[in-house]
KEFIBA-77196 format. One record per residue (C-alpha): x negated, y negated, z; residue in three letters. Coordinates in steps of 0.25 Angstrom, whole numbers, padded with zeros to 4 digits, always signed. Layout:
XYZALA ...
This chain:
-0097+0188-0105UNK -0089+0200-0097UNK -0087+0208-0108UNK -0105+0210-0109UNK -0103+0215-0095UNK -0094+0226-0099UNK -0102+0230-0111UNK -0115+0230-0104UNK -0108+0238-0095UNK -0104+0250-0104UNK -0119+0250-0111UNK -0124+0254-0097UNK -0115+0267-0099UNK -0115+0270-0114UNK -0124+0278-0121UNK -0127+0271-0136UNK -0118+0281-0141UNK -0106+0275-0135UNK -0111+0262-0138UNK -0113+0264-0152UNK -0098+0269-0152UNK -0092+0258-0145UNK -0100+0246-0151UNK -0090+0243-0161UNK -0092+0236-0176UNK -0097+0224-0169UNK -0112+0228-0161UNK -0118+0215-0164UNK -0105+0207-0158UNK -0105+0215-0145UNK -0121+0213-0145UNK -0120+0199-0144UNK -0113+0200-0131UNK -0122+0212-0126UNK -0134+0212-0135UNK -0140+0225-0126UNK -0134+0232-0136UNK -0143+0228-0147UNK -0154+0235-0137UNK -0144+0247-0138UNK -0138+0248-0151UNK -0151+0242-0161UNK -0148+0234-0173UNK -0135+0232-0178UNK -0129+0226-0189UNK -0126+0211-0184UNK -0112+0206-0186UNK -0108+0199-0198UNK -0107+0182-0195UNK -0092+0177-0194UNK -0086+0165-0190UNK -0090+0160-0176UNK -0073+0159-0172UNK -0074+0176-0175UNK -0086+0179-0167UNK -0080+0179-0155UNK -0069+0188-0159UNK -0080+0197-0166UNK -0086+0198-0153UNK -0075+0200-0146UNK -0070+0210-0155UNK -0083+0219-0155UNK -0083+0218-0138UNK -0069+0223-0139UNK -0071+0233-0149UNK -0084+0239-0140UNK -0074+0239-0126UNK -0063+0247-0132UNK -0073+0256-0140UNK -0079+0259-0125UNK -0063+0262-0120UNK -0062+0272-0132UNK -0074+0280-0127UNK -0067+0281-0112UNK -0059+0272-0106UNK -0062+0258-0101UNK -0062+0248-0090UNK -0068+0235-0090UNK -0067+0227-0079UNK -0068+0212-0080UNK -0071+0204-0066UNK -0069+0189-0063UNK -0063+0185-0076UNK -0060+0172-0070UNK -0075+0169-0074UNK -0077+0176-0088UNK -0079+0167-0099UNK -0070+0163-0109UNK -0076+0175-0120UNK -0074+0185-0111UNK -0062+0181-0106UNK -0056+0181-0122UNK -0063+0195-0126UNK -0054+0202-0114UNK -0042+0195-0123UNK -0046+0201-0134UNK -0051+0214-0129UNK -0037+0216-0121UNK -0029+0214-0133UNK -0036+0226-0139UNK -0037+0236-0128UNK -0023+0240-0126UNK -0023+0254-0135UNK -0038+0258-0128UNK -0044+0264-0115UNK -0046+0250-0108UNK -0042+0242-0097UNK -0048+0229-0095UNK -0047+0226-0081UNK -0050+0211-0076UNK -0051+0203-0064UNK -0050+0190-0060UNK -0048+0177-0049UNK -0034+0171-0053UNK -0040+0161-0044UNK -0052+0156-0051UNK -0044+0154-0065UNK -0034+0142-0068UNK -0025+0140-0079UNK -0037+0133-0089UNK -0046+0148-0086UNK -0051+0156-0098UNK -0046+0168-0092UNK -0030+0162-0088UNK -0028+0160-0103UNK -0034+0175-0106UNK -0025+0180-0095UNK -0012+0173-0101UNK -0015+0178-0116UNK -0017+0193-0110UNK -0004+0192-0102UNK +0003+0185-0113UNK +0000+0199-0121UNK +0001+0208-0112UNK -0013+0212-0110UNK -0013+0207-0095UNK -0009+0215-0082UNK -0013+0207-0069UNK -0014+0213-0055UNK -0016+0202-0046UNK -0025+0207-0035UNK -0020+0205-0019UNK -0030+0200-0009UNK -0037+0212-0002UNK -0032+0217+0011UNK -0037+0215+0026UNK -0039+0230+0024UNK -0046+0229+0010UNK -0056+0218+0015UNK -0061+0228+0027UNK -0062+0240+0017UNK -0071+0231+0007UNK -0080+0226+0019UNK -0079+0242+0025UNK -0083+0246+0011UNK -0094+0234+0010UNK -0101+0237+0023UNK -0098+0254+0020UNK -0092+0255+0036UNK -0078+0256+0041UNK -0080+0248+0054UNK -0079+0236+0050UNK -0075+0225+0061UNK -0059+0222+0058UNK -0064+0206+0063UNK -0073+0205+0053UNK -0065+0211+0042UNK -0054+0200+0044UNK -0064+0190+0043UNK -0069+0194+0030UNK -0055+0196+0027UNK -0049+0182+0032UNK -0061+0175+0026UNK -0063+0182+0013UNK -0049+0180+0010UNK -0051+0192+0005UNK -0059+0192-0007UNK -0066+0205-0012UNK -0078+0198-0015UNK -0078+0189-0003UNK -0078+0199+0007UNK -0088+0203+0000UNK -0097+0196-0002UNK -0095+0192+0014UNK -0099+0204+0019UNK -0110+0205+0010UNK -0114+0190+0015UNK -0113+0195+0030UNK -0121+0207+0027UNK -0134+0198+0021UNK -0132+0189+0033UNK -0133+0201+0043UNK -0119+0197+0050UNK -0117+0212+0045UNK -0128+0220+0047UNK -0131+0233+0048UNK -0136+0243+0058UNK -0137+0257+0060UNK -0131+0259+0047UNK -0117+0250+0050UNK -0114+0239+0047UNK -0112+0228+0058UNK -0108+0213+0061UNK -0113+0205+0069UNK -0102+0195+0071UNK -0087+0197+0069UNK -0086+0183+0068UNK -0091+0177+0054UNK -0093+0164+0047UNK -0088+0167+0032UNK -0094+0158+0021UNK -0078+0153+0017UNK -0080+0157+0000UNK -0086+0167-0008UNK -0096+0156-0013UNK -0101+0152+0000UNK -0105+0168+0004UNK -0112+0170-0011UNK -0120+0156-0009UNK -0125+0162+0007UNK -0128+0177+0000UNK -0136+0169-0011UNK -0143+0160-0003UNK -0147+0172+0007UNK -0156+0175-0006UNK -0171+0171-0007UNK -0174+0160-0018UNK -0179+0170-0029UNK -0164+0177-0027UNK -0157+0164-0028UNK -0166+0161-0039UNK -0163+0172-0048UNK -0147+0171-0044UNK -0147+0157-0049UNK -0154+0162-0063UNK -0144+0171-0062UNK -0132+0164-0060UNK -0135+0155-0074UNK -0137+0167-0082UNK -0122+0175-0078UNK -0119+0187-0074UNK -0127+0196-0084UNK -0141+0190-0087UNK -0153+0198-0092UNK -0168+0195-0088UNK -0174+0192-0102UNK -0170+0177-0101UNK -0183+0169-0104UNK -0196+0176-0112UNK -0205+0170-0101UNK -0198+0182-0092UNK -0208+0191-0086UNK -0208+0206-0081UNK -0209+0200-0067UNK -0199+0188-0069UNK -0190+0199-0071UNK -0193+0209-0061UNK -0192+0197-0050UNK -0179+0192-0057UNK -0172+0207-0054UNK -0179+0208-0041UNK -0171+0194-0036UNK -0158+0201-0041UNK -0159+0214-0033UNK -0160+0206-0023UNK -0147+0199-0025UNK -0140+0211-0030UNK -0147+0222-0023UNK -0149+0230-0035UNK -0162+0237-0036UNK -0161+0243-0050UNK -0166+0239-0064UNK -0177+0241-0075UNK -0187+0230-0081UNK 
């Protein structure tokens, strides 16, 4: 669900003070969705059983209520990405949070693909009912420039001479998606058609055969992995975005130290605790 995402991401930067000041009548609801902060908080008081056609809204009540507490404390922006693929719940609590954030310190700023939602999409009905109240303000974003597209791959490869040629190819092929250009220069990186030497960044030929979706240059960057990369990245992929290590009891120290050394690898992160 987004919205653990976004709490998750405040406990990283409060202190239990401010948790205790913005967790709300309702500790044990928000717990359900991020039970971390039982580890923070200790015991608290459960909440009292009701019928099952009120425990969403009690839930989605007490994430609310924790949201605009953090807004009151200093002002707030939270950032949803790729709605086109949240679910259904989270996709009702920004309804519900939107209706009661106009008098606060909150701007709820959301993106999505209009391309990859039709008319039978969770998120087109939410969108409509959000309009229909005047909760909604739309900027449709343009396609990025010829000029934009060689500022991102300038920026990516941290150099200013960047061949014009090769710029409009990743241009013309990319149709000039963010994410695509991207990812494309990234992929000609690990293949070594860009390469570095004497600390700039060169290529080896203008002239590139580019994988013709986004799919297509994901699938060549993963299968560039080993097998115990791909392995833990197909784990991965059953278990979302957000999984924790302490799935099975029969998980050993060294299980998990070989799980988070496959996942630097892919994500070139080389920080953590065991």
């Amino acid at each position: 669900m987004l919205w653990k995402e976004v709490i998750n991401h405040y406990l990283e930067k409060c202190t239990p003070e401010q948790l205790y000041r913005v967790i709300g009548f309702y500790p044990g609801e928000v717990s359900k969705l991020v039970p971390e902060l039982r580890h923070i908080l200790g015991a608290f008081p459960e909440s009292l059983p009701i019928g099952a056609e009120h425990e969403r809204d009690r839930l989605f009540e007490a994430v609310s209520q924790v949201i605009i507490n953090i807004s009151k404390e200093t002002p707030l922006l939270v950032v949803l990405d790729d709605l086109q693929w949240a679910d259904q719940s989270s996709l009702l609590l920004l309804h519900y949070l939107a209706r009661g954030v106009h008098k606060q310190s909150l701007l709820l700023l959301n993106a999505y693909r209009g391309t990859d939602i039709d008319e039978k999409h969770p998120l087109t009905s939410v969108l409509t009912e959000l309009n229909r109240e005047r909760l909604l303000q739309s900027v449709l974003l343009k396609r990025l420039l010829f000029r934009d597209v060689t500022e991102m791959i300038q920026q990516i490869l941290q150099q200013n001479d960047v061949p014009p040629e090769f710029c409009k190819q990743v241009y013309e092929k990319t149709r000039s998606n963010p994410f695509f250009v991207e990812e494309v220069i990234r992929s000609l990186m690990e293949e070594g058609i860009i390469y570095r030497e004497k600390n700039v960044w060169k290529i080896k030929d203008i002239r590139i055969e580019f994988p013709e979706t986004v799919r297509n240059v994901i699938k060549k960057r993963v299968y560039r992995l080993d097998d115990e990369c791909q392995h833990v990245l197909t784990m991965a992929s059953f278990l979302g975005k957000d999984f924790t290590f302490e799935l099975s009891p029969k998980s050993s120290m060294n299980t998990l130290k070989y799980t988070w050394k496959e996942i630097q690898k892919v994500t070139g992160k080389k920080h953590t605790t065991y």
